[in-house]
C-alpha positions in Angstrom: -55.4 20.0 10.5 -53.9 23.8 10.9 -57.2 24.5 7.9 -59.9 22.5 10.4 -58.8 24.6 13.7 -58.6 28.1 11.7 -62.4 27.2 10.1 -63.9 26.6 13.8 -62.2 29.2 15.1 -64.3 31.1 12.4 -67.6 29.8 13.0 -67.2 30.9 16.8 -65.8 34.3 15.9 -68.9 34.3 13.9 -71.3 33.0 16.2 -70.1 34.9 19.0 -70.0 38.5 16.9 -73.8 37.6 15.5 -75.3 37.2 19.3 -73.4 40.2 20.0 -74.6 42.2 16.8 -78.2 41.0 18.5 -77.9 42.1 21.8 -76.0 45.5 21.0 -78.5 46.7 18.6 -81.4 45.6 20.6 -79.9 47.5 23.8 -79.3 51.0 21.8 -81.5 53.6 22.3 -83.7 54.7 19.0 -86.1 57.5 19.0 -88.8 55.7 19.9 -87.1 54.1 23.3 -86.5 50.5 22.0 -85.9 47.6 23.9 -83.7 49.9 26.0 -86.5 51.8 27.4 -87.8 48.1 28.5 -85.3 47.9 30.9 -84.9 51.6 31.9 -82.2 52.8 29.8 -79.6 50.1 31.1 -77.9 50.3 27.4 -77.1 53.3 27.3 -75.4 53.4 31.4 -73.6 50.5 30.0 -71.9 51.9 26.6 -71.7 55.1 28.5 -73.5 58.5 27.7 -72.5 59.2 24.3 -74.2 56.7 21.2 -71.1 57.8 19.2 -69.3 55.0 20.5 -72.1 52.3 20.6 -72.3 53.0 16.5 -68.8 52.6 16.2 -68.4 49.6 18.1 -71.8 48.3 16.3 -70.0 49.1 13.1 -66.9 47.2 14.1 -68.9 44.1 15.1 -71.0 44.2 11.8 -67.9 44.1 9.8 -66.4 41.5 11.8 -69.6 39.7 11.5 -69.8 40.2 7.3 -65.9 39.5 7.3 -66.2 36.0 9.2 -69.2 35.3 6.8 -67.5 35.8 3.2 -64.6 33.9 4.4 -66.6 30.8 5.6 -68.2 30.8 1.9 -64.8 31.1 0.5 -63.4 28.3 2.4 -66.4 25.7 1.9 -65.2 22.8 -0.2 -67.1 23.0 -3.4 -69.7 20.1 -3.7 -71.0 18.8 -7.0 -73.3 21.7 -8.7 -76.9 22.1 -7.8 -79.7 20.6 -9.4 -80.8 23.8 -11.2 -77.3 24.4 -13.1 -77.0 20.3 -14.4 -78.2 20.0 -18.1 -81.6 18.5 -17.9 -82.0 14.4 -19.3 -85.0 14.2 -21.1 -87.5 11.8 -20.2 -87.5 9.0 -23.1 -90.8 8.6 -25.2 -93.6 6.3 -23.7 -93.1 3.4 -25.2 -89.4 3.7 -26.6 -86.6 1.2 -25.4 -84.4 3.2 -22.9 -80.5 3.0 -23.7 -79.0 0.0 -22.5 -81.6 -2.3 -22.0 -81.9 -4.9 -25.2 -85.4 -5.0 -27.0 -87.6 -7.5 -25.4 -87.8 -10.7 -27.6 -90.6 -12.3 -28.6 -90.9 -16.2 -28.3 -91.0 -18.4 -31.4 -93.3 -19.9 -33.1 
């Protein structure tokens, strides 16, 4: 039960810290202006003047994001393997009695 609440509590820390990556990258200020120029510069008034902080916290948040990703993976119950790593049954000859059925007989006379 403890396991189930921990793993949701994950997938929002992850959810939330991807929408945030989003919205903090598209509000930072590149060379060219970026979305930030779209709205007059608001993302830069709101992380304050200097971009040394905005990378740092973007940094943060991307590591929380990676770190809340590897986790889930680790955590997933493992299913049965996929279809591209089970040995291959080959199809039997046309013709040729498949295992486990009898041979078909023939009436007499």
């Amino acid at each position: 039960m403890l396991i189930k609440v921990l793993e949701i509590l994950l997938y929002v820390v992850f959810i939330a810290s991807s929408l945030l990556l989003i919205l903090v990258i598209l509000l930072q200020e590149s060379k060219g202006g970026g979305l930030a120029a779209a709205f007059g510069g608001t993302g830069a008034e709101t992380f304050g003047v200097k971009s040394g902080g905005i990378n740092r916290f973007t940094s943060i948040l991307a590591a929380v994001f990676v770190g809340a990703a590897i986790i889930l993976a680790t955590i997933q119950p493992r299913t049965s393997a996929p279809a591209s790593t089970k040995p291959a049954q080959e199809a039997p000859a046309e013709g040729a009695p498949v295992e486990g059925t009898p041979a078909p007989v023939e009436p007499p006379g």
